[in-house]
C-alpha positions in Angstrom: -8.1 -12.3 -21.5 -8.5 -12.5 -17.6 -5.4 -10.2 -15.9 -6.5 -9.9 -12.7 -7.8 -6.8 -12.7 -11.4 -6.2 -13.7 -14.3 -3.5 -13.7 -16.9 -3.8 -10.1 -20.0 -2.4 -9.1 -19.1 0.6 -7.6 -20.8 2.8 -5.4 -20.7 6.4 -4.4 -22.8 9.1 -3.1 -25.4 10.7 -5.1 -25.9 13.5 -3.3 -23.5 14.9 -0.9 -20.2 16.7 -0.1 -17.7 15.0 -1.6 -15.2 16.8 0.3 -16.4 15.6 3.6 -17.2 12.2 2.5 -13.4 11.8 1.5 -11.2 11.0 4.4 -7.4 9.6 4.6 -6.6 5.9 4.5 -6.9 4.5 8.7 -3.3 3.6 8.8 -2.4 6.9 8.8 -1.7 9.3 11.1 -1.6 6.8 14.4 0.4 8.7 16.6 -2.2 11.9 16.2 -5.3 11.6 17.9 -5.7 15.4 17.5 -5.7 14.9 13.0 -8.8 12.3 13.1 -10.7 14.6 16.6 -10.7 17.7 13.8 -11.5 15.4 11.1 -14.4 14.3 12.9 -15.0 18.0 13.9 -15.5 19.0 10.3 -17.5 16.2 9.1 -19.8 16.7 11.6 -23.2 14.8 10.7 -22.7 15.0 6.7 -22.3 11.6 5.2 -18.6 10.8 5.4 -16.1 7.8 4.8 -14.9 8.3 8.3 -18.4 6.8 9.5 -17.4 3.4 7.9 -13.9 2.7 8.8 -11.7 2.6 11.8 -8.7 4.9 12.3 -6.1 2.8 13.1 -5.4 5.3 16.4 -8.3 4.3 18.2 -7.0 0.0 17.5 -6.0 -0.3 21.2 -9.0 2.0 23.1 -11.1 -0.3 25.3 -14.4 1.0 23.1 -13.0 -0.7 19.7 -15.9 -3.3 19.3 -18.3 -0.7 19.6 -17.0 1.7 17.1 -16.9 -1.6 14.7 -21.3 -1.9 15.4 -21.5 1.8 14.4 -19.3 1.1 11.5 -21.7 -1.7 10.7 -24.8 0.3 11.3 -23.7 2.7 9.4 -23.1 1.3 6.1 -26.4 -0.7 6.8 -28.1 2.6 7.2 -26.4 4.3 4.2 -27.5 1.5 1.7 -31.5 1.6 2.9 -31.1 5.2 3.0 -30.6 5.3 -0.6 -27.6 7.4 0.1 -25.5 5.7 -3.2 -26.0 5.8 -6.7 -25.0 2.3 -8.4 -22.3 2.3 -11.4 -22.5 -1.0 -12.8 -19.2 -3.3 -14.1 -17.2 0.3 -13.5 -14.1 1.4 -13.8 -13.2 4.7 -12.7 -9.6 6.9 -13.9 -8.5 9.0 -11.3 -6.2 12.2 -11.0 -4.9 13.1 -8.2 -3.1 16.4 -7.4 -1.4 15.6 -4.5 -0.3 18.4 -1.8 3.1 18.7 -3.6 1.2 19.8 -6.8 2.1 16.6 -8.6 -1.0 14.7 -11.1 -1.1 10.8 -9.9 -3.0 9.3 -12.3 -4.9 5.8 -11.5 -7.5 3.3 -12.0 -10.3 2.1 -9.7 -11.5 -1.7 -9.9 -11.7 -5.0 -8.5 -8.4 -7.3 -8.3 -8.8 -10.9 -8.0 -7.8 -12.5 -4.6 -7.5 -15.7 -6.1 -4.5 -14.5 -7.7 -2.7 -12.9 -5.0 -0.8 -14.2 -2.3 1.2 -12.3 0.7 3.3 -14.8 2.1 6.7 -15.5 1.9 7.9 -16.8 -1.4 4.7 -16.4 -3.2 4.8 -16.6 -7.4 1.3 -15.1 -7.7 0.2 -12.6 -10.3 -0.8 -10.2 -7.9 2.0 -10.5 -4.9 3.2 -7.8 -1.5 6.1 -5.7 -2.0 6.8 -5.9 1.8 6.5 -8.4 4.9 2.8 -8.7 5.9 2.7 -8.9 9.4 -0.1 -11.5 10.5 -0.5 -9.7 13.4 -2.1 -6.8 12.1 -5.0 -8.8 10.5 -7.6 -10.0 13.3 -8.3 -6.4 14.2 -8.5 -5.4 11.0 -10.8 -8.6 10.4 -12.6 -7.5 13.0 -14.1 -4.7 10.5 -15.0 -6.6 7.5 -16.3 -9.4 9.6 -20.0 -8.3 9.1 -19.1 -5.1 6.8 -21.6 -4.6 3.7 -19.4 -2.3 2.5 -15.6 -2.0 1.4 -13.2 1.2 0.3 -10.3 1.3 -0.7 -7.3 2.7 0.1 -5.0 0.1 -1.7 -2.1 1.5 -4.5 -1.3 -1.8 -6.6 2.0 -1.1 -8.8 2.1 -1.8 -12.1 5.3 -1.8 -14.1 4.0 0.3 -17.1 7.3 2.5 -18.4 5.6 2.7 -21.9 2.7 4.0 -20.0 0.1 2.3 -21.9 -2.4 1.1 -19.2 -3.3 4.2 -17.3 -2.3 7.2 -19.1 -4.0 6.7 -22.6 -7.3 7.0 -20.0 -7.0 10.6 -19.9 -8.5 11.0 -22.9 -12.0 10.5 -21.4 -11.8 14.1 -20.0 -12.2 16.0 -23.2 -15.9 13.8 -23.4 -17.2 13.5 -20.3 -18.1 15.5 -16.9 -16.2 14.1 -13.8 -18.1 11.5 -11.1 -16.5 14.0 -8.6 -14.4 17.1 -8.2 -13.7 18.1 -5.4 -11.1 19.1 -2.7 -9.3 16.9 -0.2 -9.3 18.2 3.7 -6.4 18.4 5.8 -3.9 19.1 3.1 -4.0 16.0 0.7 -5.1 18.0 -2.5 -7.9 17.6 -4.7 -8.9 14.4 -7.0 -11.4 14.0 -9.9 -13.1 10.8 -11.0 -14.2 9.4 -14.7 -15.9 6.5 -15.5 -14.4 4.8 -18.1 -16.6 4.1 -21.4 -16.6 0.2 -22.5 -14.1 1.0 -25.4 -11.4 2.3 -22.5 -12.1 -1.0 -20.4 -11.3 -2.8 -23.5 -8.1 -1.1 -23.8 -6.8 -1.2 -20.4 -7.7 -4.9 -20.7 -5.5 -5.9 -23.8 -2.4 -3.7 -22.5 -2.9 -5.5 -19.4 -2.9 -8.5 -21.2 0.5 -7.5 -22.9 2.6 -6.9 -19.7 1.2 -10.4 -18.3 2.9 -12.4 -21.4 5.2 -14.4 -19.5 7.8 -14.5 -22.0 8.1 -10.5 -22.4 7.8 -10.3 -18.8 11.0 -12.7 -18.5 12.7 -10.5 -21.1 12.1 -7.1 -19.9 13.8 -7.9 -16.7 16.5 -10.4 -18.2 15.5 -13.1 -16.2 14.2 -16.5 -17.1 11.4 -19.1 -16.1 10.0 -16.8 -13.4 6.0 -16.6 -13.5 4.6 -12.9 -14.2 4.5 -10.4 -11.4 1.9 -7.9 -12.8 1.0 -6.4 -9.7 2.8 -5.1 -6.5 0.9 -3.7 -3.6 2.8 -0.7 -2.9 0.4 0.7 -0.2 -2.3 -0.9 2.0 -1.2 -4.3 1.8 -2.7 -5.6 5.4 -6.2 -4.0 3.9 -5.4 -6.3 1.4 -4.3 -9.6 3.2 -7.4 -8.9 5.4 -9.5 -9.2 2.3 -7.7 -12.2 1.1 -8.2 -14.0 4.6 -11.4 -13.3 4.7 -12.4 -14.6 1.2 -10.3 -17.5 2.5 -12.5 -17.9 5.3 -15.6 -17.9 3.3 -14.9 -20.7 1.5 -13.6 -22.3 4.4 -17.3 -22.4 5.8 -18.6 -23.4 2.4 -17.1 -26.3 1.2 -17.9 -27.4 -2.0 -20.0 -24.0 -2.7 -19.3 -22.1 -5.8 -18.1 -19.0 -4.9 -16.0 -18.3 -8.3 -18.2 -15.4 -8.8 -19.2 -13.8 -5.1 -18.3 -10.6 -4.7 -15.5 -11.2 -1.5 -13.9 -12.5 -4.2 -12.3 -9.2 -5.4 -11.4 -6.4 -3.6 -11.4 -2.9 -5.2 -8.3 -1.1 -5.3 -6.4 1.9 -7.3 -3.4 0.9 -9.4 -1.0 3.2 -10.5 1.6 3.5 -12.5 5.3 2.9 -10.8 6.6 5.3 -13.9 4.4 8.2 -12.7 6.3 11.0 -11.8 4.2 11.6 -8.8 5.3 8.4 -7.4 8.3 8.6 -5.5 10.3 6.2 -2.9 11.6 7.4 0.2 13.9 5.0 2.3 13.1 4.0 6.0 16.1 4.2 8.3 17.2 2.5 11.3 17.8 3.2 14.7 18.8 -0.1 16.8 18.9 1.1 20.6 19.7 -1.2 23.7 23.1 -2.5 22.4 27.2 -1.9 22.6 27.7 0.7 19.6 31.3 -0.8 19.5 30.2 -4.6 19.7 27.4 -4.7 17.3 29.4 -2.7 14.6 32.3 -5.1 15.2 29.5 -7.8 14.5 28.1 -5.9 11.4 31.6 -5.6 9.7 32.3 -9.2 10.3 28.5 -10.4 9.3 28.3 -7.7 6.2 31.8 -7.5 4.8 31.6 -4.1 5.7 34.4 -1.8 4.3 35.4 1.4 2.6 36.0 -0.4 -1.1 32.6 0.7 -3.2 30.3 -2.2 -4.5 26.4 -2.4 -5.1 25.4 -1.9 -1.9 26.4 1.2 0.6 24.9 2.5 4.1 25.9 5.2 6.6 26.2 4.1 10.2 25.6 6.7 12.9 27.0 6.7 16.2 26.9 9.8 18.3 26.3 12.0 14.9 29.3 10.6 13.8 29.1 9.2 10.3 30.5 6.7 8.3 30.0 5.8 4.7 30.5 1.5 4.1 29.8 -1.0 1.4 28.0 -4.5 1.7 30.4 -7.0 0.5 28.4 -10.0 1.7 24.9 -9.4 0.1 21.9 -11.8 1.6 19.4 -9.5 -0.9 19.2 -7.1 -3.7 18.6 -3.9 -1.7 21.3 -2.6 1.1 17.9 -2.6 3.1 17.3 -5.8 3.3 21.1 -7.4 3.6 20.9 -4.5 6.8 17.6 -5.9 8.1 18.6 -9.4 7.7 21.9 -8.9 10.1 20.1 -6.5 12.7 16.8 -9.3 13.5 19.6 -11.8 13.5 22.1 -10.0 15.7 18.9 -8.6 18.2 17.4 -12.3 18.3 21.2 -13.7 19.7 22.1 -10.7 21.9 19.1 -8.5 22.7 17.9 -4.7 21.6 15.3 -3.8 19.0 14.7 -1.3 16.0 12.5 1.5 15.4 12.2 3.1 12.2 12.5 6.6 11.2 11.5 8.9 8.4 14.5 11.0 7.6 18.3 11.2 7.6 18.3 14.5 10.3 15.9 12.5 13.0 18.7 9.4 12.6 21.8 12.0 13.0 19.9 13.5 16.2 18.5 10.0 18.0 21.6 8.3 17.2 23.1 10.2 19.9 21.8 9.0 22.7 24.2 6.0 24.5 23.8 2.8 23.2 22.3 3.4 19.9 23.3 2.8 16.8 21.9 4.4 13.3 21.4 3.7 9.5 21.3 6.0 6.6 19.9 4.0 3.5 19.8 4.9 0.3 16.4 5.8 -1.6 15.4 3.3 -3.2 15.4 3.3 -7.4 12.3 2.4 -9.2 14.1 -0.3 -11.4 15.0 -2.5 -8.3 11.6 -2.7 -7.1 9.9 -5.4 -9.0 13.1 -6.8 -9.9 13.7 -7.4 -6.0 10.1 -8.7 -5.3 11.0 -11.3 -7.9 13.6 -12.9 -6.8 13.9 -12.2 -3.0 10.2 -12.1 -2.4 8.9 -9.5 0.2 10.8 -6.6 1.2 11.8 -6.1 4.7 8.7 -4.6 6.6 9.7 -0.5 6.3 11.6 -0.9 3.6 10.4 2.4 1.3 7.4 4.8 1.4 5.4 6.0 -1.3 5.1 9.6 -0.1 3.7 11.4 2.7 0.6 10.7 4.6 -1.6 13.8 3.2 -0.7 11.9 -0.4 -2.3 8.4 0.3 -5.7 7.5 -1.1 -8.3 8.6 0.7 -11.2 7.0 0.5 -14.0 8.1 -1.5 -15.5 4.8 -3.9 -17.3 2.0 -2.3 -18.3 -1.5 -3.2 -20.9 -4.1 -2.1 -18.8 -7.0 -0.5 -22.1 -9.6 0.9 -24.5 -11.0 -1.4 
């Protein structure tokens, strides 16, 4: 049965240090110049990742369409070099011991960009967990324009709480040597790599094939008439809306060509299990500056219901490190988040001020007192809600949760052929 998820030609060095040639997804790291200058300091001239992507730092420095040639040069060069060795219809299990000492488990392949979709109200099998920005895709485009090569540093979710996908995998250990051991610079930890035998692709296939029955999809989350949602990008979903556009693009300029079986038709990514322990959600919170404290509080209370009586749905307002605990009475979505996020673009779009987002309670508490700012505490969110929210609201609110810190993202280390 076809899920969506499927085994690719994979690619990845045959001879080299694996723990140079690993580097940490572009997106991360942006406001720290200094992180990729020592990366690039101890890669040196060994064959590395960092060669064939753009750090998303460098997105705005007047020499960005010349890093994107040597990007294209070098994958060009690394292919006639004979720098790869070639797995065939692969599919690679991967633990990853991330720097908090926790395993995260997952599986390389190719998901189908035919059934995913990132906008707004999208139904597909394969669907964003947050707003994709369409901004953020030309540059990115920009890259895979005229790229040979792609890596990934896409997590898809899966909803697996019987863990029967990913984690039977591991067995594949006790019977054959890794594809790779080695250490992760910088902090993120070490990873190992297996390729998966054909009676393990089998496998993940068929329990694949048992979370996308619609009608025990419908029942596990007591809902009914919704179509399957079998896969939620949890990190690196521009990467993957730049795929999709380009795909999109390619049959744009080839009408009436077959392209059902080209390979910009997938794009290779890592799914992971949203039951593993090693995932965990951290909430995003708010700091709205450029506004009356007093007036856009009044506004809030009025627009949210806001009160001290508990329901669902709770958030801490911060003004001047002074804190106060209130309940959402008029919900617009399933998370506090995104009945917050709702009010503050509606309430800056009619009266001025903007948001930033922050990374911890203690950075809200101290920020929020400076005059005429406002903060939010939000609570974590709980896996349960996630692909139950996805469902029926659709796409979170951009910043909505993170999936760990940046030295725990994928960095990149397989590679796949994406031109003929």
């Amino acid at each position: 049965m076809e899920t969506g998820f499927r085994p690719a030609d994979i690619l990845l060095p045959a001879n080299a240090d694996m723990e140079k040639w690993a580097v940490a997804a572009c997106d991360q790291y942006t406001g720290e110049p200094e992180y990729w200058a020592r990366v690039e300091n101890r890669v040196g001239s060994s064959p590395s990742t960092l060669g064939l992507i753009l750090p998303e730092v460098y997105l705005e420095d007047t020499d960005v369409d010349k890093r994107i040639d040597n990007i294209h040069a070098a994958m060009k060069a690394m292919l006639e070099g004979g720098l790869f060795a070639y797995y065939s219809d692969a599919m690679i299990y991967v633990e990853r011991v991330q720097s908090d000492g926790m395993v995260r488990k997952g599986l390389v392949g190719a998901i189908d960009l035919e059934r995913y979709d990132y906008r707004a109200g999208s139904s597909s099998l394969v669907r964003a967990t947050e707003a994709t920005v369409p901004e953020r895709i030309p540059p990115r485009l920009k890259v895979r324009l005229g790229a040979q090569i792609e890596l990934p540093h896409v997590l898809v979710l899966i909803d697996d709480e019987e863990k029967t996908v990913i984690e039977p995998c591991s067995e594949i250990r006790e019977r054959v040597k890794p594809l790779y051991d080695t250490p992760l610079m910088e902090g993120g930890g070490r990873i190992k790599g297996y390729l998966l035998d054909d009676k393990l692709k089998k496998q993940v296939n068929s329990a694949l094939a048992k979370l996308d029955d619609n009608d025990a999809f419908n029942r596990r989350y007591g809902i009914s008439g919704y179509p399957t949602l079998l896969y939620a990008v949890g990190d690196g979903n521009h990467s993957l809306a730049t795929a999709k556009e380009y795909y999109e693009r390619l049959k744009a300029a080839n009408p009436g060509k077959d392209l059902s079986n080209h390979p910009a038709r997938y794009a290779l990514v890592e799914i992971v299990n949203l039951h593993s322990p090693a995932i965990r959600f951290e909430a995003i919170q708010r700091i709205v500056m450029d506004v009356d404290p007093e007036k856009f509080m009044q506004a809030a209370t009025e627009k949210l219901g806001l009160s001290g009586t508990p329901a669902s749905q709770r958030v801490i307002s911060v003004i001047k490190g002074a804190e106060r605990l209130s309940y959402i009475h008029n919900q617009t979505s399933e998370l506090a988040v995104g009945s917050l996020q709702d009010f503050i673009d509606g309430y800056i779009a009619e009266n001025g001020g903007k948001v930033d987002y922050i990374h911890g309670a203690d950075v809200v508490k101290q920020l929020s007192r400076k005059d005429k700012t406002v903060g939010f505490i939000l609570p974590d969110m709980q896996k349960s809600e996630l692909f139950r929210t996805v469902i029926k609201d659709g796409a979170l609110p951009r910043k909505t949760f993170s999936m760990g810190h940046a030295a725990d993202k994928r960095f990149y280390m397989e590679c796949r052929r994406i031109d003929r």
